[in-house]
C-alpha positions, 0 to 999 in steps of 0.5 A: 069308531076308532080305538086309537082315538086320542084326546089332546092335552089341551082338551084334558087341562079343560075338563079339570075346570068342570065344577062337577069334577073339580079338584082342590088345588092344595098341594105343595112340592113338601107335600108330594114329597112326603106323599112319596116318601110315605107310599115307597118306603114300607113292608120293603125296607123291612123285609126284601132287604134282608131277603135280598142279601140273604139269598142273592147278594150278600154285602153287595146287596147295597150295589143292587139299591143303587142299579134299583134305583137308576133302573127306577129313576129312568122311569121317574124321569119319564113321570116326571116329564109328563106330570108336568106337562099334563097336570091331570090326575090319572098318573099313566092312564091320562099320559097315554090318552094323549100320546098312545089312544084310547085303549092303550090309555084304558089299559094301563088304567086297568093295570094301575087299578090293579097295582093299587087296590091289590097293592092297599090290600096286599100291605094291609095284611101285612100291616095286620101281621105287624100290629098283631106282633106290636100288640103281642110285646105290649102285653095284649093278646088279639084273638086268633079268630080274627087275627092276620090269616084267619077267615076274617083278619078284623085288624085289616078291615078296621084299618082301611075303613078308618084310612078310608074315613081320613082320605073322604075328608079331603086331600090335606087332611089326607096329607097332614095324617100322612106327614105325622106317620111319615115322620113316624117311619122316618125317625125309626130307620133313622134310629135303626141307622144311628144304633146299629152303627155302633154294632157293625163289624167290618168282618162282615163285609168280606166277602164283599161280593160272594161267589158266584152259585148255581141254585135250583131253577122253578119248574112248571107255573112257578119259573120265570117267563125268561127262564121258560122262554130262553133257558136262563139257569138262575143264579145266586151272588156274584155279579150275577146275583147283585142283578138279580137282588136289584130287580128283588129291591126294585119292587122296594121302590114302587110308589112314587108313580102314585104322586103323578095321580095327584097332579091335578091337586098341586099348587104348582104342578110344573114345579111341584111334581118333578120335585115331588117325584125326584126327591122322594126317590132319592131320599128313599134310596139313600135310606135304603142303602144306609139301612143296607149297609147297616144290616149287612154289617151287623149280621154274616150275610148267610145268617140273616133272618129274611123274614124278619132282618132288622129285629132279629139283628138288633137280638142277635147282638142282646138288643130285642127291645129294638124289635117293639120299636121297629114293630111300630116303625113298620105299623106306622109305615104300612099305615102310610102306604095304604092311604096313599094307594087308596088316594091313588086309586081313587084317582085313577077311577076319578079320571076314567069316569070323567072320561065316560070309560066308566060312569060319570056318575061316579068321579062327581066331586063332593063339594064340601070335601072336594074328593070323589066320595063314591069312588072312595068309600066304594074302593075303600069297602072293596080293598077292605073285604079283600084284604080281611077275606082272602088269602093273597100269597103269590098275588103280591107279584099281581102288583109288580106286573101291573106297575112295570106294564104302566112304567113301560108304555110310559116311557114310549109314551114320551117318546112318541108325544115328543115327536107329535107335540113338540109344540108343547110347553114342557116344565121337566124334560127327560134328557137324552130322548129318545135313548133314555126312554128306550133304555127305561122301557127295556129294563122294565120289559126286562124286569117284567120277563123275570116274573113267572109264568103264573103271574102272566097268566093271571095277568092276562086273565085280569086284562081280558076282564079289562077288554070286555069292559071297554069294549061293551061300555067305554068304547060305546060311552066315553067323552070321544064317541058319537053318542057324547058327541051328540050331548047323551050322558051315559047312564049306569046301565048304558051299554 
């Protein structure tokens, strides 16, 4: 049987009408907007942008948002293509069933799970650290026993138990919690924006660009793939720099992809989607580069604080009080983060397991809910102990392979369903195909090389699980094999 068997579109939009894995259409363009805004606009905003600055850029780091995001809006573009054309929950996994087969389709469902899940547990411990600091400044103090970095972090598992609980009870209620902190988290970088304007000093623009500077190259595991494979000394600021600080805040923009997850859900996919994807994207650049433009201006690019860059430059001009406040944006935010990677990946799981690639049992619906129950609450449990339980680091690169592998084959995948269905009624089109595609698939190649060699291999370790999987269950099991051909529903146990 052929591992490059493909399922045609038409055969995915039919399988949405199984009333045992039927979704609720309750999804506006509002809606998906706000679903993006919430996941892409988090830890980055208050912590890569002053890192960035600090270490690659200086003031020219607002140049680095803009090439991030053309770098990230090629890709959007490529989503939102095939989010309108093929109106199924599973984002890149279910786009790629029908351009590029089945395994491929496979793995960048094993990548997407990796983005989402290691993604939800990575931001709850940072959430931890900032409610931990939040509740430090009103005056209560958290045990250190189960504070963020100990061998049980409590605040993180309470938190995703309790996202969790929300995203069960269904996807608009999911979305009316995720509105309100949205809100939340808008407002504070508004106010960060409107307060630290007055502050600014032009001084510090200047230089605008700063010279470019040797620094010193990674050695062993910790270097870059294209520093190991071709030489290429690294290199701070100067034009040099704003590259290197855009593919830094590129990983500021990850998320909106977990928007094509919920296409299935949209009223009005062929309209909704491409403005779900595009408009997040947009609004959240523009904030980025305000946010940018604002700090850089308030603190000498060489003295500011990249752990901590929007608190420490309201204090460095008599304004700590700001730091509570923006304490609470960041609380809100992550929030938002974590409760859209869950939904995504719930998703995702929701897809593989009506396909038979994993158990069908799994993906059936709630009826009341209209959400796969087993799927949430059993990702929802996993993503909790891992975030509570192990000490993540480096892992966070873990989340940036895994979506750049996923942006990559879907910007072949455009390519190719263009030539193989061009019959296809398509709602959103990616101009200029396939140059467009091919320079997106590049840059995020290219993005990809600038990860280190320790970052592949674990890569490559958790894709190898992902080939065992497939080939001792999905290939045997799913909906295109003889045995469902032949009307056998595979069991949990199937091998």
């Amino acid at each position: 049987m052929s591992i490059m068997r493909t399922k045609s579109i038409e055969q995915s939009i039919r399988e949405t009408d199984e009333p045992e894995y039927q979704l609720k259409k309750r999804l506006s363009a509002l809606d998906l907007t706000v679903f993006g805004v919430g996941v892409i606009i988090g830890a980055g905003i208050f912590t890569v942008t002053g890192r960035a600055a600090q270490e690659y850029a200086g003031p020219s780091i607002i140049i680095s948002f803009v090439i991030g995001a053309v770098c990230c809006g090629l890709a959007a573009l490529c989503y939102a293509e095939f989010a309108s054309t093929v109106p199924v929950s599973g984002s890149a996994y279910t786009f790629s069933y029908a351009a590029l087969g089945e395994l491929v389709a496979w793995i960048i469902g094993w990548d997407l799970l990796l983005e989402l899940m290691l993604g939800a547990s990575v931001v709850a411990q940072g959430w931890s650290q900032y409610a931990d600091l939040f509740l430090g400044q009103l005056g209560f103090d958290w045990p250190d026993a189960l504070a963020s970095g100990s061998h049980f972090d409590l605040l993180a598992f309470l938190l995703v138990a309790t996202i969790t609980l929300i995203v069960s009870l269904g996807i608009k209620e999911s979305m009316r919690v995720n509105l309100v902190l949205v809100a939340v988290k808008v407002f504070i970088v508004l106010f960060v924006i409107v307060a630290g304007l007055g502050f600014v000093k032009a001084s510090n623009y200047t230089p605008f660009i700063p010279p470019s500077q040797p620094t010193k190259a990674e050695e062993g595991l910790t270097a870059p793939l294209i520093q190991v494979l071709f030489g290429i000394e690294p290199v701070t600021f100067g034009i040099l720099g704003i590259v290197t600080g855009a593919s830094i805040v590129f990983f500021a923009y990850i998320g909106f992809d977990v928007v094509a997850t919920t296409a299935e859900e949209a009223k009005n996919p062929q309209r909704d989607l491409p403005i779900g994807i595009i408009a997040s994207l947009v609004i959240c650049t523009v904030l980025y580069m305000a946010v940018a433009a604002v700090i850089t201006g308030m603190v000498p690019y060489d003295q500011i604080d990249p752990k901590a860059a929007l608190a420490s430059a309201f204090e460095s001009v008599g304004k700590g009080g700001y730091a509570t406040l923006i304490a609470a944006g960041a609380v809100a935010g992550l929030t938002t983060v974590i409760m859209t990677l869950l939904i995504g990946a719930t998703r995702v799981v929701f897809a593989m397991s009506r396909d038979w690639l994993l158990p069908p049992v799994l993906g059936k619906t709630n009826v009341g809910t209209g959400t796969p129950l087993r799927i949430t609450i059993s990702l929802g449990l996993f993503i909790a102990l891992v975030a509570s339980l192990t000490p993540i680091g480096k892992l966070e690169e873990m989340v940036n392979i895994g979506t750049l592998a996923a942006f990559t084959l879907v910007s072949v995948a455009v390519i190719i369903l263009r030539r193989r269905r061009p019959d296809l009624q398509r709602a959103f089109k990616v101009p200029f195909v396939p140059v467009l595609p091919i320079v997106s698939a590049l840059v995020c190649f290219y993005l990809m090389l600038n990860l280190s060699v320790e970052t592949w291999l674990r890569f490559i370790v958790w894709m190898a699980i992902g080939f065992v999987l497939y080939f001792f269950y999905g290939h045997r099991n799913s909906r295109l094999s003889g045995r469902a051909k032949e009307g056998e529903v595979p069991s949990m146990t199937s091998t």
